[in-house]
C-alpha positions in Angstrom: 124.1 -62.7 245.9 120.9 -60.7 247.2 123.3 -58.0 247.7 125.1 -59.8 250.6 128.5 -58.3 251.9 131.5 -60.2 251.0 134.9 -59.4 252.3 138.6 -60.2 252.0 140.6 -60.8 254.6 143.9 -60.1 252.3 144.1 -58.4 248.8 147.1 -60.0 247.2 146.8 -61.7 243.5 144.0 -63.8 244.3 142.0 -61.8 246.1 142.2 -59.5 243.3 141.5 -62.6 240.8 138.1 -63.4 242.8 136.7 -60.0 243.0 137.2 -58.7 239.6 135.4 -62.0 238.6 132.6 -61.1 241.4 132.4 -57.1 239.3 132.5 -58.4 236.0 130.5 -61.3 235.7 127.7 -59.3 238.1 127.3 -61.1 241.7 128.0 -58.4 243.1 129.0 -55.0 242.8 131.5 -52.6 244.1 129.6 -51.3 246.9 129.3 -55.0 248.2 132.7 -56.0 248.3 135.1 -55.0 250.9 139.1 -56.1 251.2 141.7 -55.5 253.9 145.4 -55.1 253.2 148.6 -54.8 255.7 149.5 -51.5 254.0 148.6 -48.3 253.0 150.1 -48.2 250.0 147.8 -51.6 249.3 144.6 -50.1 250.3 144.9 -47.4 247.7 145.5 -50.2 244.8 142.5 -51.8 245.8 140.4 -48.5 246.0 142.0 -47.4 242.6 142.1 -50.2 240.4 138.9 -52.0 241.7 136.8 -49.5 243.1 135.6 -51.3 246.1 136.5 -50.8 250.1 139.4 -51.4 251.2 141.1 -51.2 254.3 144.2 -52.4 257.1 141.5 -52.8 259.7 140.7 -56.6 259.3 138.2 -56.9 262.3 135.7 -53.9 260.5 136.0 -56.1 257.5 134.8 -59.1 259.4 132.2 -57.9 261.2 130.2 -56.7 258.3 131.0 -60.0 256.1 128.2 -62.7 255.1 130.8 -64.4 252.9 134.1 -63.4 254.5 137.5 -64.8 252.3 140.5 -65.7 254.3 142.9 -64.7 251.9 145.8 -64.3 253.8 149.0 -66.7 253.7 148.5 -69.7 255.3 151.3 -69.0 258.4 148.9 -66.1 259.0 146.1 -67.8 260.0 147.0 -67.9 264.1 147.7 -64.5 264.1 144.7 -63.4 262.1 142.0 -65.5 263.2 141.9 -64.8 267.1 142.1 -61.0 265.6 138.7 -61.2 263.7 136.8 -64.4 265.2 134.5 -62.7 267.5 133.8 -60.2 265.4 132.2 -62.7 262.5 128.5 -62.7 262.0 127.0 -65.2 263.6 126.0 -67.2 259.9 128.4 -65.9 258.0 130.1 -68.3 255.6 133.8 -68.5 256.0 135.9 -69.3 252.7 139.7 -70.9 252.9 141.9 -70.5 249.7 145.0 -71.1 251.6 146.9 -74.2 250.9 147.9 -76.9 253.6 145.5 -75.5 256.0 142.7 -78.0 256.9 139.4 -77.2 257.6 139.6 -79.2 261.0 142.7 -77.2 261.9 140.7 -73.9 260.7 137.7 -74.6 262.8 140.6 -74.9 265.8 141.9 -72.0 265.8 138.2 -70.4 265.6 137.6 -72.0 268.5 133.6 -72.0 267.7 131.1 -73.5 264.7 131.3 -72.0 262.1 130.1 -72.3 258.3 133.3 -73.1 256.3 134.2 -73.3 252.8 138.0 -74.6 252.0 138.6 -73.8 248.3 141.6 -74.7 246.0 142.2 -72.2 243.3 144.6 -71.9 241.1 146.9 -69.1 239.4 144.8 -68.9 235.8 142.1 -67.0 237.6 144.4 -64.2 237.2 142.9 -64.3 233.3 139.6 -65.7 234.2 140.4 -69.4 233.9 140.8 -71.1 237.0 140.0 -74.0 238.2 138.3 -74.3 241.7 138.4 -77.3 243.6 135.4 -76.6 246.2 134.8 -78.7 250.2 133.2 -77.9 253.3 132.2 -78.8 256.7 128.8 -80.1 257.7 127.4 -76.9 259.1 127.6 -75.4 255.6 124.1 -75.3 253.4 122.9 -76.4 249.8 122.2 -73.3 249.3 125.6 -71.9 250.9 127.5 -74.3 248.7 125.9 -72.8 245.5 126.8 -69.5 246.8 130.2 -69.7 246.8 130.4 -72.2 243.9 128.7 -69.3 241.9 131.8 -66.9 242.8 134.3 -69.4 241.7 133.0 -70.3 238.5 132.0 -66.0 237.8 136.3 -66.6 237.0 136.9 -70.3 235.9 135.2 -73.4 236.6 134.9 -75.4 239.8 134.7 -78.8 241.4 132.6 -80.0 244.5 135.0 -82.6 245.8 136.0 -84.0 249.1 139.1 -82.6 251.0 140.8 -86.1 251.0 140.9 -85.3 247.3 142.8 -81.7 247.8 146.6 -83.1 247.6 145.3 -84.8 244.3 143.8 -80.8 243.1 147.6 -79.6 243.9 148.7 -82.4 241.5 146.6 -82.2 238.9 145.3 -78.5 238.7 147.0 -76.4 241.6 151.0 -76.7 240.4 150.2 -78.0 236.7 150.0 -74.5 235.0 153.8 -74.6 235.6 154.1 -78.2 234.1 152.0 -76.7 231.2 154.6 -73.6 230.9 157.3 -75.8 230.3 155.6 -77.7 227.5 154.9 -74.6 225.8 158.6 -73.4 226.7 159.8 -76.7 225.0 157.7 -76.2 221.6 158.5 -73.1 221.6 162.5 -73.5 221.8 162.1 -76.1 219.2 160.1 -73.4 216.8 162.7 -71.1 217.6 165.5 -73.9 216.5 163.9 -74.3 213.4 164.2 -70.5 212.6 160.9 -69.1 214.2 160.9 -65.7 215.8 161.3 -66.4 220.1 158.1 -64.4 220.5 155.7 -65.6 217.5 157.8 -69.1 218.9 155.5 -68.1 222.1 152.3 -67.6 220.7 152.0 -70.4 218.2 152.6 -72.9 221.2 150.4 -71.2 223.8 147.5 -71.0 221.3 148.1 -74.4 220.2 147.5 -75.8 223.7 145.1 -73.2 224.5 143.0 -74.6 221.6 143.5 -78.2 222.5 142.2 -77.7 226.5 139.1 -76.3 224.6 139.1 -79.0 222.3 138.8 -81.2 225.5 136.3 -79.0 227.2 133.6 -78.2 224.8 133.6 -81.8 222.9 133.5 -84.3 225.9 135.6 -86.3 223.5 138.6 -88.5 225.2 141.7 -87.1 224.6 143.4 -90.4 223.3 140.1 -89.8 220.4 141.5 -86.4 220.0 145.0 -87.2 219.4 144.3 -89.9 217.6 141.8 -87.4 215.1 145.2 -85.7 214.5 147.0 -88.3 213.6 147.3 -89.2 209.6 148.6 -92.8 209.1 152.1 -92.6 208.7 151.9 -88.4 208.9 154.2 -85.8 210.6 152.1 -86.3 213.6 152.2 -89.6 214.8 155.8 -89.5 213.8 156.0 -86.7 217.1 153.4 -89.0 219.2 156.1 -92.1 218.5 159.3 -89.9 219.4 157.2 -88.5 223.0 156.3 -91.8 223.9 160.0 -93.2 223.2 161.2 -90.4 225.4 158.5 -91.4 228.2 156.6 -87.9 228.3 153.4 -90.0 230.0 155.3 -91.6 232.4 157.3 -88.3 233.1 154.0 -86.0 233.7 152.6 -89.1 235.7 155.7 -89.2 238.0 156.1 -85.5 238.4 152.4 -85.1 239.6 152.6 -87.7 242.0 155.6 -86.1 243.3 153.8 -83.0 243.7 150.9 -85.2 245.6 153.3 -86.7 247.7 154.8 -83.5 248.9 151.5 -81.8 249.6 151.0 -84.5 251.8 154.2 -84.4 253.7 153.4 -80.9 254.1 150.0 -81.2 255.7 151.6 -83.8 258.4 
């Protein structure tokens, strides 16, 4: 980062998720970082457990910011935007990770041109694992772009796409940890039907898919070649496949993300 500033406007989970990425993976370091909380009690966290600046006064942060995160709740934005908008540097670059606010409706309430990044993360970044859906406006660089793509995969790994394609990263990446929780909830209460301990119920299944993401990842083999790897002829496994596809788990994860699609864009109306 050529020892550039970068500041957060907000130091909840996230926040917190982002810059311990930034530390570990070596962007940046401590003396480079700087985050703003609404409490006290907040600020002290962030000084203690992270090491870097912190503060409740969001314009200082601002002012001194080449990236600058808005990492505030999205029904903050009005109130915190006027607050810190004359105070950003003149080419700083501006990163969104709030959902349902649009970079047109960002660039509004600014109320000037400014160099924005609207990013899509999602809650696995609290282990290191995310996965960052990346868009910006025009005014934003090649080299900006890399920038800030850099941060995001420091914790995960990320995606250049365009924002029409944001509802569809809520679907698909955004709310689907919780679909994956409930598949490994599921395995697991069958484990523990079958007499396995609740919590080595727990682990077998999160490994399990853990393992099989990987499998995904690192091979850049089709999952229907994977599955169908595991599956002797007339084994214990295709026997499972046949009983999931009788009970219509496709058709039930396809119906549930589009849901999920669907509402993201009622919201954004």
């Amino acid at each position: 980062m050529n020892k550039k500033m970068i500041s957060f406007i907000g130091g909840g989970n996230m926040a917190t998720a982002i810059i311990s990425g930034i530390l570990s993976s070596g962007l940046s370091d401590s003396d480079h970082i700087c985050a703003t909380a609404a409490h006290e009690s907040s600020v002290i966290r962030l000084k203690e457990t992270l090491h870097i600046e912190a503060t409740t006064d969001n314009k200082a942060a601002a002012q001194k910011a080449d990236i600058l995160f808005l990492a505030i709740k999205p029904n903050m934005f009005h109130k915190v935007i006027p607050e810190i908008r004359h105070a950003v540097k003149e080419n700083a670059i501006i990163v969104s990770i709030a959902a349902g606010q649009t970079i047109e409706r960002i660039e509004e309430i600014f109320e000037t041109s400014i160099k924005l990044v609207r990013v899509m993360p999602n809650t696995p970044a609290m282990v290191g694992a995310a996965m960052s859906a990346i868009c910006c406006n025009d005014a934003v660089t090649d080299e900006d772009l890399a920038e800030v793509q850099a941060i995001f995969n420091s914790f995960g790994k990320s995606e250049v796409v365009s924002e029409s394609m944001i509802d569809t990263v809520i679907g698909v990446s955004g709310s689907s940890p919780a679909y994956v929780y409930m598949f490994i909830e599921a395995m697991a209460d069958a484990a523990v039907a079958d007499g396995m301990p609740r919590a080595q119920a727990y682990k077998f299944a999160a490994q399990a898919v853990l393992g099989s993401a990987k499998m995904v990842l690192e091979t850049g083999k089709h999952p229907g070649e994977l599955k169908d790897a595991v599956c002797s002829p007339g084994g214990t496994t295709i026997e499972a496949v046949a009983t999931l596809e009788k009970a219509g788990l496709r058709n039930a994860v396809i119906e549930a993300q589009r849901a999920c699609v669907q509402k993201s864009r009622d919201m954004n109306s």
